[in-house]
C-alpha positions in Angstrom: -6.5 -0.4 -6.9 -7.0 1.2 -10.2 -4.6 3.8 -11.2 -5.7 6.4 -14.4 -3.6 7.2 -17.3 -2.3 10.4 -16.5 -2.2 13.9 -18.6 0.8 15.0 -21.1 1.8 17.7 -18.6 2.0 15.0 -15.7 5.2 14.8 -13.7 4.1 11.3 -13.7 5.1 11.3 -17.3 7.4 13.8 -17.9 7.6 16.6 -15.3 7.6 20.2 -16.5 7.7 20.8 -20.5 11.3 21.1 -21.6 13.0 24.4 -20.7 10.1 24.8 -17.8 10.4 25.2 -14.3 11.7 21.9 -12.1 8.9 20.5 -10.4 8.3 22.0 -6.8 9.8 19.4 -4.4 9.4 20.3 -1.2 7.6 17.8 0.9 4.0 18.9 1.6 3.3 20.3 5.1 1.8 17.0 6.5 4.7 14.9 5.4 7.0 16.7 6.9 5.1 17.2 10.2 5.0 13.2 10.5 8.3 12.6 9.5 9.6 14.9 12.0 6.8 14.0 15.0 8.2 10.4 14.6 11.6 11.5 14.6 11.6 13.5 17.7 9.5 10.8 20.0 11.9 8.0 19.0 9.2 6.4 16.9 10.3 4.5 13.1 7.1 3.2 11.0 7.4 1.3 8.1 4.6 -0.4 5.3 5.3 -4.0 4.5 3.3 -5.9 1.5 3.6 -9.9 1.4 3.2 -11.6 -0.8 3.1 -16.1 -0.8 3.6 -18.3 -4.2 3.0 -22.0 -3.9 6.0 -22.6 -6.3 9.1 -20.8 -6.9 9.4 -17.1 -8.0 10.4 -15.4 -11.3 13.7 -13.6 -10.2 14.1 -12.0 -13.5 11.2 -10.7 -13.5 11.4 -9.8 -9.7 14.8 -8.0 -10.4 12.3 -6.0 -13.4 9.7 -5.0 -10.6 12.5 -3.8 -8.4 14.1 -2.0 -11.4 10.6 -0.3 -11.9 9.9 0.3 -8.5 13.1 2.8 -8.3 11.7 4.6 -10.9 8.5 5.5 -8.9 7.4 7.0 -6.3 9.8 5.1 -4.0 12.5 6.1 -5.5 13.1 9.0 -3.4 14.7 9.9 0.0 13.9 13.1 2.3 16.9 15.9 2.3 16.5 17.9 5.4 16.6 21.6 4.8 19.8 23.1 6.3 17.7 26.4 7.6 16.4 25.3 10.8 12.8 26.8 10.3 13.1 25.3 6.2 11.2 23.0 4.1 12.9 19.4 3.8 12.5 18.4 -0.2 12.8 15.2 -2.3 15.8 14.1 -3.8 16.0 11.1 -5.9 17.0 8.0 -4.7 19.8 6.6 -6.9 20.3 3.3 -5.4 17.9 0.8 -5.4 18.4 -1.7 -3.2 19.8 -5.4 -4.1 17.2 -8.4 -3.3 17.8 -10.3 -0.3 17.0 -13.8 -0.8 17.1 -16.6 2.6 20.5 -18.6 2.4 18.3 -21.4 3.9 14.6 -22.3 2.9 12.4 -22.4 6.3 9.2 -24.3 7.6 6.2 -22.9 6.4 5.1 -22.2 10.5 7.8 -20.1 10.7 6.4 -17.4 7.8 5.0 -15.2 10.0 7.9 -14.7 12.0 10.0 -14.2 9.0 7.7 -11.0 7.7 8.4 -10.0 11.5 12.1 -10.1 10.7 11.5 -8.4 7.3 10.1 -5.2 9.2 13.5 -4.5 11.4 15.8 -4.6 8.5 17.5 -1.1 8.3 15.2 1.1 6.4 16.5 4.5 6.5 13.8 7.5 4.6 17.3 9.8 4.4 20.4 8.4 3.8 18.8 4.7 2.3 17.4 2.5 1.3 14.1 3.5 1.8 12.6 -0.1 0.6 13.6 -3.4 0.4 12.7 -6.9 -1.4 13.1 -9.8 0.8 12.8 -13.4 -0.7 12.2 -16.7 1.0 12.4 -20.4 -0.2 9.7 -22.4 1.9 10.3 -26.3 2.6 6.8 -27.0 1.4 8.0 -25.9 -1.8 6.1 -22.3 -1.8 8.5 -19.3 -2.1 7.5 -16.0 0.2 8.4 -12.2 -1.1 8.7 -9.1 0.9 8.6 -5.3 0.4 9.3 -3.2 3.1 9.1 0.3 3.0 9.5 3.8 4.7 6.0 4.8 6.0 8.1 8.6 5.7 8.5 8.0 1.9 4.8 6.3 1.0 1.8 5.2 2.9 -0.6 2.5 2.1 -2.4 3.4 -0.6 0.3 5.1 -2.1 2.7 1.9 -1.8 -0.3 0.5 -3.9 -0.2 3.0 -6.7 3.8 2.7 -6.8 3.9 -1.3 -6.9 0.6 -1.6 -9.6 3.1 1.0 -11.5 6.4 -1.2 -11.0 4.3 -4.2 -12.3 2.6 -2.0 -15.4 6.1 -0.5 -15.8 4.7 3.0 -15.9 7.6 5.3 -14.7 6.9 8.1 -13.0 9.0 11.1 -14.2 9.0 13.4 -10.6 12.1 15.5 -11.6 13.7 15.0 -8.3 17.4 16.3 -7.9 20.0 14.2 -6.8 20.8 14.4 -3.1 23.1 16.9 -1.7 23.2 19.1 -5.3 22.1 22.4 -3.5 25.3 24.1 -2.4 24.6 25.2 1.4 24.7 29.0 0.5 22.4 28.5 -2.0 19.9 26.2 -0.1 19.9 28.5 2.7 19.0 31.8 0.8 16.6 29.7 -1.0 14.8 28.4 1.5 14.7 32.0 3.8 13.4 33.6 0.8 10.5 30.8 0.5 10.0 31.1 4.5 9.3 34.8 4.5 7.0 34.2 1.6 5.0 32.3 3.6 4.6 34.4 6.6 0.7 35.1 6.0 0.2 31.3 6.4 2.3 30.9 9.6 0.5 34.0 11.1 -3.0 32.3 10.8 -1.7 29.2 11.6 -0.3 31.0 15.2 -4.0 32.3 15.4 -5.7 28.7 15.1 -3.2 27.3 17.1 -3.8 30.4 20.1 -7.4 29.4 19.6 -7.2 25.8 20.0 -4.8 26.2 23.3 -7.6 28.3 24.7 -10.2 25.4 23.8 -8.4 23.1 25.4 -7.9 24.7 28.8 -11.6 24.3 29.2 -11.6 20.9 28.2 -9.6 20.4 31.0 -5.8 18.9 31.1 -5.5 15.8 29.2 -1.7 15.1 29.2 -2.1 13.6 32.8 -1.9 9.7 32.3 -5.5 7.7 32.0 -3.7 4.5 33.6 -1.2 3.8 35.1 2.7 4.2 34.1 4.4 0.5 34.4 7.6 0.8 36.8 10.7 0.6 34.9 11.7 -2.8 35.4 14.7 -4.9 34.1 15.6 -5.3 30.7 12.9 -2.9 29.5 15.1 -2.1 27.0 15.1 -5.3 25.2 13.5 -5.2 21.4 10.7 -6.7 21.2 7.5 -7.0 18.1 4.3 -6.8 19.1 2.4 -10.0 17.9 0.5 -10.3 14.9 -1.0 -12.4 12.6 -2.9 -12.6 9.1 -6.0 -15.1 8.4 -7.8 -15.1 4.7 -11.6 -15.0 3.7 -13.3 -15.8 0.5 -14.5 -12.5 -0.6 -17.8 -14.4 -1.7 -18.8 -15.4 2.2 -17.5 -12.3 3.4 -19.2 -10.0 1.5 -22.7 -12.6 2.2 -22.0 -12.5 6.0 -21.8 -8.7 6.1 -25.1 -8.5 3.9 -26.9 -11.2 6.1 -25.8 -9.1 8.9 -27.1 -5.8 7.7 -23.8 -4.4 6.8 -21.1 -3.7 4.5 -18.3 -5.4 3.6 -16.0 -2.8 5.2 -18.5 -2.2 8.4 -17.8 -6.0 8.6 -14.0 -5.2 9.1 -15.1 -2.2 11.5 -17.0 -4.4 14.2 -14.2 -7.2 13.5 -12.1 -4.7 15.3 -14.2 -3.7 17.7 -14.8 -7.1 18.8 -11.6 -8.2 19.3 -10.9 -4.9 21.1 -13.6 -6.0 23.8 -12.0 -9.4 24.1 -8.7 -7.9 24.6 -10.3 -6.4 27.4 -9.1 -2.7 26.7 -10.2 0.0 28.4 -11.4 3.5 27.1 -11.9 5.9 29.6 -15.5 7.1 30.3 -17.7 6.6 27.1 -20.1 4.3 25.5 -18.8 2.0 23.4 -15.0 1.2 21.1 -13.7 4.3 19.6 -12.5 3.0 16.2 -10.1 5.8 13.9 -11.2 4.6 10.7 -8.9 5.6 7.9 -10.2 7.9 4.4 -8.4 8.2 1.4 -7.4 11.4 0.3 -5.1 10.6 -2.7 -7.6 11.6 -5.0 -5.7 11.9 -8.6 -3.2 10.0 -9.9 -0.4 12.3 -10.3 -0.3 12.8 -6.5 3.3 12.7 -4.9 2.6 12.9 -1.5 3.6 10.5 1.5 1.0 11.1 3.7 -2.2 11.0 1.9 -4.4 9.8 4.4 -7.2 11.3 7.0 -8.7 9.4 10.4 -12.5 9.7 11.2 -13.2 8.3 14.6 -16.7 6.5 15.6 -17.7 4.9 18.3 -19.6 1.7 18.2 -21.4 -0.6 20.6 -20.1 -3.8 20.4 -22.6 -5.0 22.2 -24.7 -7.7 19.6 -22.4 -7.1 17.1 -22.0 -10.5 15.6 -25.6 -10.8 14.8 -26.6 -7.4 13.2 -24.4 -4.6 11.6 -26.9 -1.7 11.1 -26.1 0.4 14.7 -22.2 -0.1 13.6 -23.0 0.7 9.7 -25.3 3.8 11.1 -22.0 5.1 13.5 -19.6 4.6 10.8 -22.2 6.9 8.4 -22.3 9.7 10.9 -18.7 9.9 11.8 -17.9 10.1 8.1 -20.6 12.7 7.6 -19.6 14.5 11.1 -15.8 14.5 9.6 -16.7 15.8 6.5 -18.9 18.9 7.5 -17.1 20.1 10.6 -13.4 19.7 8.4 -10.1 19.0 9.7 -8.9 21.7 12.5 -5.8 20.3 12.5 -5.0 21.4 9.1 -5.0 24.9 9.9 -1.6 24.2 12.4 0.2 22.4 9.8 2.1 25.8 8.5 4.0 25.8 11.9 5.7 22.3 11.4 8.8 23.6 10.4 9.1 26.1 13.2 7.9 23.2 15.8 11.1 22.2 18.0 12.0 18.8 18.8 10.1 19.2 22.9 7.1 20.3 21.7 6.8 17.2 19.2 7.3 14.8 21.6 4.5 16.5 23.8 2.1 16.1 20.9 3.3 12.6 20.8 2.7 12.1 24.4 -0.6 13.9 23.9 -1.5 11.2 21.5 -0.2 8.5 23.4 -1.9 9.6 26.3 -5.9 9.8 24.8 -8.2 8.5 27.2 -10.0 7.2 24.6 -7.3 5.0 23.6 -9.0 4.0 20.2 -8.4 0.8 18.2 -7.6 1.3 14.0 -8.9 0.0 11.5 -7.2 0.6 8.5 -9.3 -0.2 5.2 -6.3 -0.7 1.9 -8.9 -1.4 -0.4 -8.7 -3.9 -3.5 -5.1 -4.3 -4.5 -6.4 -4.4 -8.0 -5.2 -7.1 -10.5 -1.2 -5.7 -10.8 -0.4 -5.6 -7.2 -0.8 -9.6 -6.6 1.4 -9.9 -9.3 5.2 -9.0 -8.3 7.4 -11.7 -10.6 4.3 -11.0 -13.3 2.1 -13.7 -12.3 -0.5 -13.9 -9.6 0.2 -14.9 -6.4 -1.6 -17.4 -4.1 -1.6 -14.8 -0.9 -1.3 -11.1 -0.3 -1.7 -9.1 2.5 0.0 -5.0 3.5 0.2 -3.9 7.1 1.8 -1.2 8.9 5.1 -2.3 11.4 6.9 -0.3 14.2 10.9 -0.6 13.9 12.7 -1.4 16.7 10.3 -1.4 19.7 11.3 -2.1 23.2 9.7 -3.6 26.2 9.6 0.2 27.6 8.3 1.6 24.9 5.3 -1.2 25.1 4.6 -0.7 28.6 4.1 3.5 27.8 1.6 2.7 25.2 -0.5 0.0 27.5 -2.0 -1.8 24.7 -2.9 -1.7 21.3 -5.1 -3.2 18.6 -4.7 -2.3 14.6 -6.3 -3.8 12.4 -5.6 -3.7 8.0 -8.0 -4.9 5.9 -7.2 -5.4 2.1 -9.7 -7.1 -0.9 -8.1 -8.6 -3.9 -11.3 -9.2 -5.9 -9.3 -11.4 -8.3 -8.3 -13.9 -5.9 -11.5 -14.2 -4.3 -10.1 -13.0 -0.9 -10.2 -10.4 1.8 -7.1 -10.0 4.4 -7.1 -9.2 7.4 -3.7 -8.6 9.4 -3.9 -7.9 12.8 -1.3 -6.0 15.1 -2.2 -6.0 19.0 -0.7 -6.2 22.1 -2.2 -6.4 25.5 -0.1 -7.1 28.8 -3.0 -9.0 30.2 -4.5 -11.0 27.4 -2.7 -10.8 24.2 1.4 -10.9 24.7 2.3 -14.0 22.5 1.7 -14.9 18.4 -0.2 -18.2 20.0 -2.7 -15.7 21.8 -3.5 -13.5 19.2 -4.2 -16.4 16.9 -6.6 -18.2 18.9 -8.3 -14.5 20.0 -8.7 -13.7 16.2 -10.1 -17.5 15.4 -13.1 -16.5 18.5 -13.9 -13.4 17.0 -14.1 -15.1 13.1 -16.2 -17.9 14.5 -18.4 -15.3 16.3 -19.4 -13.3 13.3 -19.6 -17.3 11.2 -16.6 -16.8 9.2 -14.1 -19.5 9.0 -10.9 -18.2 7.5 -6.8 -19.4 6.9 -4.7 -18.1 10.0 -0.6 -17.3 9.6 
């Protein structure tokens, strides 16, 4: 991913002139609305970016990479506003986490599950560390990094921009206070005086949401369960990770098969999904086809700090004769994106009332979600890492891949959400390769590593691609 020099006046690269105004940093609306939806259902998402060398790593220059990345936009940590109804804010983070590296080097079939371990370290968005670098000796002689991070603090695309930073060494100056340096009495009069200010917001924000409760009453009640709720049953509150799995394609053949096929390189990844969906044997209520939420990127400029800077567009595609032509799944993708773009994003004009939204009523919205009848698969396009992201000890790596991972999950919690299927797909155009990592769970079909493995080899074969599985 490219990232663009960025203007004098740029908190990237210096903040506010001297004697100016400290940067605003209150987390926007959206940010805080996720971090605070997650918190209230239970939920704890993290970003992880592997990375494999067929050799041994540069630890000084690792130790420079972690350095940098505390001076970007990682290194930060949400304060929580102490006014109930408040804005939280950024605070700078001034701890950057020590690099874990493996007492013991491990077989190379045991990589995947390592990663796995990587993504339940403690990873904490408040109190730290938001991030961490996790390093592992192989027996084959290869050497294995990872970075996990708070999905709260950065998301995809953003953890991109910060790591192609930490490997440029461009700082990013954000002007974020030190945690905790607002006395209460002055946090709380601060932040009731910027509440009130931004009353006329919250008002039409009460008339959107009063409109779209109306709407949805004549839709008809969709919080009832579309399947059935498993039965509580003995040690459902075990932890458990849902499987997944990575396999490798040269770029080259990829990008020919999706061109023989009618298609793009990223419709390619689209009906990869949906294919493996339909094997899963997933169900989605009454309509035509696999609702897919594809993923758009809204970070638009360089100098933008947000978390969450991301939008879904859902489309639904036939999977039937997939594998053999693309242009009914490229012509669905089109529309939804065109669809998304005209009729805007409704949900938008509610985000004013996250910080008056209690605890109950995010957990309904989470239930809501949980509970779509549509029960769509992701596909999560990351784009090309661009040439500094391969490169975490300053020299390019043999294998790369980023993926989203749930913290903590329990047997219970996997039997509320039925089944799942996620896919992230990432293009270093350097390496020659395209990634996909796939994270899916189904109790009937895909419950084990083994089964996810041999169900993501069918679907390569399927569409002619032959790729490296881990």
């Amino acid at each position: 991913m490219a990232v663009r020099n960025h203007s004098a006046s740029s908190p990237v690269d210096g903040g506010a002139p001297t004697g100016g105004p400290r940067p605003d940093n209150r987390l926007a609306l959206l940010d805080q609305a996720f971090f605070e939806g997650h918190r209230a259902a239970g939920q704890k998402e993290v970003m992880q970016v592997g990375w494999v060398y067929q050799r041994d790593v540069d630890l000084d220059q690792l130790n420079q990479f972690r350095d940098n990345l505390a001076h970007g936009l990682m290194g930060r940590l949400i304060e929580r506003s102490p006014l109930p109804i408040g804005r939280h804010r950024w605070v700078c983070d001034p701890r950057p986490p020590e690099i874990e590296i493996a007492g013991r080097a491990r077989p190379r079939t045991e990589l995947g599950d390592w990663f796995d371990e990587c993504t339940q370290l403690p990873i904490d968005p408040e109190s730290g560390p938001g991030w961490r670098i996790s390093v592992l000796p192989l027996t084959d002689g290869s050497t294995a990094v990872s970075l996990v991070l708070s999905h709260y603090v950065i998301d995809g695309i953003g953890g991109a921009v910060a790591v192609t930073e930490a490997v440029w060494n461009i700082p990013r100056h954000l002007g974020y206070p030190l945690p905790r340096s607002r006395a209460r009495v002055r946090a709380l009069i601060q932040d009731a005086g910027e509440t009130i200010r931004e009353t006329p917001a919250v008002a039409a924000a009460l008339r959107a949401a009063v409109k779209e409760a109306r709407r949805r009453r004549h839709e008809g009640d969709r919080s009832a369960p579309s399947r059935p709720v498993a039965e509580p049953a003995r040690g459902t509150d075990d932890p458990v990770i849902a499987p997944s799995i990575w396999v490798r394609f040269k770029m080259d053949e990829w990008n020919a098969r999706a061109e023989d096929l009618g298609g793009t390189h990223s419709t390619l990844a689209a009906a990869f999904t949906v294919k493996l969906d339909e094997h899963m044997g997933r169900r989605h209520g009454e309509i035509d086809g696999v609702p897919v939420l594809l993923t758009v990127n809204d970070r638009t400029t360089g100098d933008d700090a947000r978390a969450i800077a991301v939008k879904f567009v859902r489309a639904h595609i036939n999977p039937k004769g997939i594998t053999g032509n693309l242009c009914e799944a490229r012509t669905a993708v089109k529309d939804a994106l065109k669809a998304a773009q005209e009729s805007g994003d409704e949900a938008e004009l509610l985000v004013p009332l996250t910080p008056f939204t209690p605890k109950r009523m995010w957990r309904q919205l989470a239930d809501y979600a949980r509970n779509d009848p549509e029960q769509p698969a992701v596909c999560s396009n990351l784009g090309d890492t661009g040439p500094a992201a391969i490169r975490p000890d300053g020299t390019l790596c043999d294998a790369a891949f980023a993926r989203g991972a749930s913290q903590h999950l329990t047997k219970r919690w996997l039997e509320r959400i039925g089944s799942q299927a996620h896919v992230y797909y990432g293009t270093a155009a350097e390496m020659n390769m395209v990634t996909i990592y796939v994270c899916a769970f189904h109790p009937d079909s895909v419950s084990t590593k083994a089964e996810l493995r041999d169900l993501v080899a069918q679907v390569s074969a399927e569409f002619g691609l032959s790729g490296v599985i881990e």
